[in-house]
N, C-alpha and C positions, 0 to 999 in steps of 0.2 A: 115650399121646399119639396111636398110633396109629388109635385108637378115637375120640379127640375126630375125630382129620382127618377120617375116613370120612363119621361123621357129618354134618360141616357140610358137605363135596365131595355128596354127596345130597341134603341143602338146597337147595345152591346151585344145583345141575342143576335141581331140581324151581322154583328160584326165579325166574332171571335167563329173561327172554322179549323179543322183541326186537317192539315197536312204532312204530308210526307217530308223527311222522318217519322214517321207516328210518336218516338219514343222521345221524341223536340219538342212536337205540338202538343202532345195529348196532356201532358204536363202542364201545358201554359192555359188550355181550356180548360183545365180541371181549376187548377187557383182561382183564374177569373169568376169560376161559377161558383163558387165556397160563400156568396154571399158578402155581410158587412155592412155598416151604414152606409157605403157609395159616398164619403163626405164629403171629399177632394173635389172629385167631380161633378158633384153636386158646386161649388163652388164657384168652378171654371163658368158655369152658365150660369150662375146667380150673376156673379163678378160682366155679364156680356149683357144681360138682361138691366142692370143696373145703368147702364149707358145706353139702354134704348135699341141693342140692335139684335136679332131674331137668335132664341138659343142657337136654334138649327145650324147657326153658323162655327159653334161651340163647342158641339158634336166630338170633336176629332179630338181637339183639344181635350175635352173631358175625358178622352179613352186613353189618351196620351197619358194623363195624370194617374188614372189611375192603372195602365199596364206599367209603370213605374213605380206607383207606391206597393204594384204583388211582387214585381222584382222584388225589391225589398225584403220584402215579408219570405219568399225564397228562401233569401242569402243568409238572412235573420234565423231561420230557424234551422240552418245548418250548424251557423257560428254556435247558436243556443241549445243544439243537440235535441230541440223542441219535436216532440210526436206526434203534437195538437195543434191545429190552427181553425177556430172558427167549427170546434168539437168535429173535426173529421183530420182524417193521418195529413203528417206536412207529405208534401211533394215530395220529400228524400225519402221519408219512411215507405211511401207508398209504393216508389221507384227505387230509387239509389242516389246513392249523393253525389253520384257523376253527374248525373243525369239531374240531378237538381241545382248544380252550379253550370250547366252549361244552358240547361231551360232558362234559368236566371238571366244571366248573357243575352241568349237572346230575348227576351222580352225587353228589356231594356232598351235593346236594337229595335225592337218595332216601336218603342215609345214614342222614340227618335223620330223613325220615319214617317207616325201618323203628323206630325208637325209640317211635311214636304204637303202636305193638304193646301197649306196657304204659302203665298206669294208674297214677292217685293219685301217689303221692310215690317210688314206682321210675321213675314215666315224669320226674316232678322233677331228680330224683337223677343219671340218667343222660344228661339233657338238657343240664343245667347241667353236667356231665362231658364232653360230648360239644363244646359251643361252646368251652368254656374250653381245650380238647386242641387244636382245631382252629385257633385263631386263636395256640395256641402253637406250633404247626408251621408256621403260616404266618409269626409273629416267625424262627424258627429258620431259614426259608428265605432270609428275608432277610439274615441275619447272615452266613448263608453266601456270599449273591450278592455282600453288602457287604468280605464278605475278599479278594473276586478284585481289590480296585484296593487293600488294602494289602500293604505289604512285608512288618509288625509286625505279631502279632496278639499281645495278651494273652490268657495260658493261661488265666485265668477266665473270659475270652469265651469263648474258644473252648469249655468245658468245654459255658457256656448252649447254646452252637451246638448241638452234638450233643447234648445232655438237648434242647431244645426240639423239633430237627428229626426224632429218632428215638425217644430213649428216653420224652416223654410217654407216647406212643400206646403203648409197650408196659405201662409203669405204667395206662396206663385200663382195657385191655384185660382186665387181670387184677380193677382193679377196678368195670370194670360186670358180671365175672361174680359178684363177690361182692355187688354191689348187690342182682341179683336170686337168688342165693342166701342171701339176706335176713342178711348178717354184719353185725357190731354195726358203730358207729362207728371205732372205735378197730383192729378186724381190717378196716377197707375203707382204713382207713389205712396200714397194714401191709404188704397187699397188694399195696397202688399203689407204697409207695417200696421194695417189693422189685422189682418189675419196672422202676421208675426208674434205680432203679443197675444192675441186673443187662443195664439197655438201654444204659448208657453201659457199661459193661465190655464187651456186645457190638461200638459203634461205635469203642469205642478197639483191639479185638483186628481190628477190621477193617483200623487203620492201621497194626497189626503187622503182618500178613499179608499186604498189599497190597507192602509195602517186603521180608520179611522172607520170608512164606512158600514154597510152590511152585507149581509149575504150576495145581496139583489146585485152586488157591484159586479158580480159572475162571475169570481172565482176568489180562494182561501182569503180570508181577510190576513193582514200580517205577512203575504208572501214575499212584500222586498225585505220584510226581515228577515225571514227562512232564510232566503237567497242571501242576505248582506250584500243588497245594494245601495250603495252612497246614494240615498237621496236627500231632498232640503231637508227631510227630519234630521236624520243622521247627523247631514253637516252640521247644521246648524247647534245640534245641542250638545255636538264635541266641539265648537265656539264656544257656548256659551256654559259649559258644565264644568267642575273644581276637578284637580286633579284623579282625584280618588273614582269620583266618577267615570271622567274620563277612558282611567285606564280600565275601569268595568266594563262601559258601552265597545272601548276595542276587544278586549277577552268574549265579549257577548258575541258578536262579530263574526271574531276568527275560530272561537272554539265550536266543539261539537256537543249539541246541548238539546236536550229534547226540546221539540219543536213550539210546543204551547208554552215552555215554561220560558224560552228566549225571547217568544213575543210578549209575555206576560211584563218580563224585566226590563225590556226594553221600551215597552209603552210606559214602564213607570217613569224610566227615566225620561220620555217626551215629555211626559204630564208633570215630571217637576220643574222643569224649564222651560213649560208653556210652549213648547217650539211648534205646537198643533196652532194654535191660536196665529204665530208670527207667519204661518203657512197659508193660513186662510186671509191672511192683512197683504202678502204678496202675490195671492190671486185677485185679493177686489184690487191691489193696482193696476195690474197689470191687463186686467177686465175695463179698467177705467181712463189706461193708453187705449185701447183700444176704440173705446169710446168717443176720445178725443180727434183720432184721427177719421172716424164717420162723421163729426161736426164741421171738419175742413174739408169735404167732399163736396164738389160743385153738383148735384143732385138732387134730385127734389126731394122734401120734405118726409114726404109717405115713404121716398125709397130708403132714408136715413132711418124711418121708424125700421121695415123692415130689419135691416143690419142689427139694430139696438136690440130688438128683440131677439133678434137669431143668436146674439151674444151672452143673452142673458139667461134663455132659456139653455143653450150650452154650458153654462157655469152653474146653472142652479140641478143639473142635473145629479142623479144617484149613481147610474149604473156607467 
């Protein structure tokens, strides 16, 4: 893994150049350089390596993926009014928020165009991979913005939420490295809903840790409560909580409540409807789709360990 990162952190230096506009580009190298696990991208040339053919071919792809997941990251912390990305100012704060929805924009557009790299039915492949991911993450954003004015979410929606808003882009990622590691039909399938699930078991081990973990997770433990974001705790334990409760965990919610005593009350109510536990039972599933679909991988053996491991050291992760 470590050998993918290098690679593409070289790329990327020899890549990203800051042109006229200044006030266009300077924006767009400033994001890229903020750092991050590189995860995406790292992916794309796992998922190319996996099928036997040279990352170097990967390259473009991998920079595709990830000038699209800082798009993102962008637009995200306009909507989120966000100051901090990656402990340095967002792109708005540092500029303006013109200028960080129109930098946004374009990045997006060069995403696009690093994909005009390849030819014939890979440039097809991964184009039609590329819009179809995109305009699911922008559904997924939505769904997200549209929960901040309900009380109720349904656990099916919300599952779409996070598959749309996070885990596509890691299912593409893996399979436009397979694309242009020329895998059959049926292994770029594989592929993709290995890292679909494996990307919703990351976003759901996020809402454990967020409520549940420590310090080391990098930042306030308890902050989707602050916030009163619907996640699987939430949903799940106005599911499964008596009325009385209920209407507590919604007043907890919506009211204005000092901020350690909301998380206090609120984690009592996870811990008496065990909802932390049902959390942790929907991540090893969904660790364990994952799973299943590296066992039907036409691949050898060693490459199948690799995956299994990369899955499990991502799940057993803290921070």
């Amino acid at each position: 893994m470590e050998n993918y990162r290098e690679a593409f952190l070289h790329y990327l230096e020899a890549s990203i150049e800051e042109k006229e506009p200044e006030n266009l580009y300077r924006p767009i190298a400033y994001i890229m350089s903020l750092g991050g696990k590189r995860m995406r991208p790292v992916l794309v040339l796992m998922g190319c390596d996996l099928f036997g053919q040279d990352i170097s071919t990967a390259l473009e792809a991998a920079l595709s993926v990830e000038m699209f997941h800082n798009f993102t990251l962008i637009h995200d912390d306009i909507m989120d009014s966000a100051d901090l990305r990656r402990g340095k100012a967002t792109v708005h704060k540092k500029w303006d928020v013109n200028t960080g929805i129109l930098s946004g924009d374009a990045l997006m557009i060069m995403a696009g165009q690093r994909l005009e790299h390849y030819k014939g039915d890979t440039f097809k492949s991964l184009i039609s991979l590329y819009n179809k991911t995109a305009l699911e993450v922008c559904e997924g954003q939505q769904l997200d913005v549209d929960f901040e004015s309900l009380s109720r979410v349904p656990m099916d929606l919300y599952l779409k939420m996070i598959s749309f808003k996070t885990a596509v882009l890691v299912g593409a990622s893996l399979k436009m490295g397979a694309i242009i590691g020329k895998a059959s039909i049926k292994d770029q399938h594989y592929i993709y809903n290995f890292g679909l699930n494996l990307g919703i078991a990351f976003q759901l081990q996020d809402d454990y840790l967020d409520t549940y973990g420590t310090e080391d997770f990098g930042k306030k433990i308890g902050g989707d409560i602050v916030e009163g974001k619907k996640t699987f705790l939430y949903i799940k334990a106005l599911e499964l909580s008596s009325a009385e409760d209920s209407m507590k965990l919604l007043d907890l919610y919506s009211g204005s409540y000092d901020e350690n005593r909301k998380i206090e009350e609120v984690k009592l109510l996870f811990d008496k409807y065990g909802v932390a536990e049902l959390l942790l039972k929907q991540i090893e599933s969904y660790t364990l789709k994952a799973l299943e679909d590296v066992a039907a991988l036409s691949i050898d053996p060693s490459k199948k360990q690799i995956l299994k491991e990369f899955a499990l050291n991502l799940m057993n992760r803290k921070t």
